[in-house]
C-alpha positions as CSV (number, residue, x, y, z in Angstrom):
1,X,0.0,0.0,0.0
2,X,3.1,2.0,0.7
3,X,4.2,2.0,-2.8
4,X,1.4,2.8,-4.3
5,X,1.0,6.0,-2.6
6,X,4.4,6.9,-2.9
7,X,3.9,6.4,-6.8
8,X,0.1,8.5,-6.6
9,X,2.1,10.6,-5.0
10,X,5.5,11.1,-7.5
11,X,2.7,11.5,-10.4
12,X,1.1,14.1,-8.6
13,X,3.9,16.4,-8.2
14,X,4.9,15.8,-12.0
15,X,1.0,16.4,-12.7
16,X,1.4,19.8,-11.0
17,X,4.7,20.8,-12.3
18,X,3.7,20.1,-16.0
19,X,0.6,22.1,-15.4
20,X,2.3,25.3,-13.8
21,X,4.6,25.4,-17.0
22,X,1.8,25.2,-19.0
23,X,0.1,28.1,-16.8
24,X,3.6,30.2,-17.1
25,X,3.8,29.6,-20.9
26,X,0.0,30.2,-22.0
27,X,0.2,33.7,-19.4
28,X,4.0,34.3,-21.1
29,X,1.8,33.9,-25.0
30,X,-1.0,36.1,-23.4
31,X,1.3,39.4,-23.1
32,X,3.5,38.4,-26.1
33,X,-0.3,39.2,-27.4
34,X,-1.4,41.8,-25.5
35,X,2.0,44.2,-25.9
36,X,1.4,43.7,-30.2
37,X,-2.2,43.7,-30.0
38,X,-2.2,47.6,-28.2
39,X,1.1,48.4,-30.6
40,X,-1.1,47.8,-33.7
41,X,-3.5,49.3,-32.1
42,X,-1.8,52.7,-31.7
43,X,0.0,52.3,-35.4
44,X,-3.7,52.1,-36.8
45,X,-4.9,55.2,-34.8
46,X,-1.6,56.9,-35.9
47,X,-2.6,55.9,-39.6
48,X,-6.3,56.9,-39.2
49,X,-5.1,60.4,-38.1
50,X,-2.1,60.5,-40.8
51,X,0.5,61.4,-38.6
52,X,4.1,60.1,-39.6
53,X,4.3,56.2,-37.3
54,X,8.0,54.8,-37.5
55,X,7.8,51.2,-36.2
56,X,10.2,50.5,-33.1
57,X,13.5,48.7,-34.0
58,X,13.8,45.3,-32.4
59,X,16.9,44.4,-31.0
60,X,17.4,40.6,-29.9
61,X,18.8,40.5,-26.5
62,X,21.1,37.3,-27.2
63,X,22.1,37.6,-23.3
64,X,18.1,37.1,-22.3
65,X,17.7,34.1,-25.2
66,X,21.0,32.2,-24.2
67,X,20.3,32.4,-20.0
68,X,16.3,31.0,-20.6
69,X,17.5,28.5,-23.6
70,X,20.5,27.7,-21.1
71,X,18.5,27.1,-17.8
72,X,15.2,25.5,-20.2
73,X,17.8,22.6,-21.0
74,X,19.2,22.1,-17.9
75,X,16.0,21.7,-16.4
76,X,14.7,19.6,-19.1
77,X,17.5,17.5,-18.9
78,X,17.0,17.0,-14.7
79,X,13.3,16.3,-15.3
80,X,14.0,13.4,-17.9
81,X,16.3,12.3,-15.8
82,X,14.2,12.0,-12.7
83,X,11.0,10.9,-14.4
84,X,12.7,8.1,-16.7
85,X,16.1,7.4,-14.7
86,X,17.1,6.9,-18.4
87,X,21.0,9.1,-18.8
88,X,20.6,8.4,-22.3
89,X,17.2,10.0,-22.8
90,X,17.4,12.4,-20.7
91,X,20.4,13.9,-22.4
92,X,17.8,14.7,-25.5
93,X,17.1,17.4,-22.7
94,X,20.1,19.1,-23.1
95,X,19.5,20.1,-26.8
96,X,17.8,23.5,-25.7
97,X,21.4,24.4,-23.6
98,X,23.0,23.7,-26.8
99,X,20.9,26.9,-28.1
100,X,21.5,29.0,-25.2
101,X,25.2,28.6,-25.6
102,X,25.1,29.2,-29.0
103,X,23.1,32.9,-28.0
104,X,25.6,33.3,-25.4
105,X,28.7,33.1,-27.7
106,X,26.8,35.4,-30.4
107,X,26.1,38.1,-27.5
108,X,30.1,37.8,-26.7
109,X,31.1,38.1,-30.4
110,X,28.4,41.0,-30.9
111,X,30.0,43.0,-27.6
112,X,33.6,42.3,-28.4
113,X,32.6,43.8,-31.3
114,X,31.1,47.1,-30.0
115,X,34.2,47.9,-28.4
């Protein structure tokens, strides 16, 4: 009886994890929405009005992408690991960190060079 519940118990906190990422990633969409949603908003109203509208340059902050890509495939990798005990699989996890290096070392090349 022991066992079981232990096990009821180990699906429950992975149940609860998977669905708090979910939560953080679907609220993380909604104001990814929200902020273009009100910028076309305001580019319309500029256009309806016929004032001059430049659109905002977009820099990628490779420093932001590479520390989330980095710490996505660390965790990834831990949660294979513990769910599956499998090393092999759970490397698969890893692949994201692989990304966040890469925007790491493209942040470093881009500031060397700046200076």
């Amino acid at each position: 009886m022991e066992i079981l519940d232990i096990e009821f118990a180990e699906t429950m906190m992975m149940g609860i994890a998977y669905i708090l990422i979910a939560v953080l990633i679907v609220a993380a969409l909604y104001f990814v929405y929200r902020k273009r949603k009100l910028l076309s908003e305001e580019i319309r109203l500029a256009i309806e009005k016929g004032q001059p509208y430049e659109l905002p340059k977009r820099e990628v902050n490779y420093y932001l992408h590479g520390i989330l890509w980095t710490i996505v495939g660390v965790l990834a990798f831990i949660a294979i690991l513990l769910t599956t005990s499998n090393f092999g699989l759970s490397i698969l996890g890893l692949l994201p960190s692989a990304a966040g290096v890469a925007f790491l070392a493209v942040y470093k090349k881009a500031q060397r060079e700046q200076q």
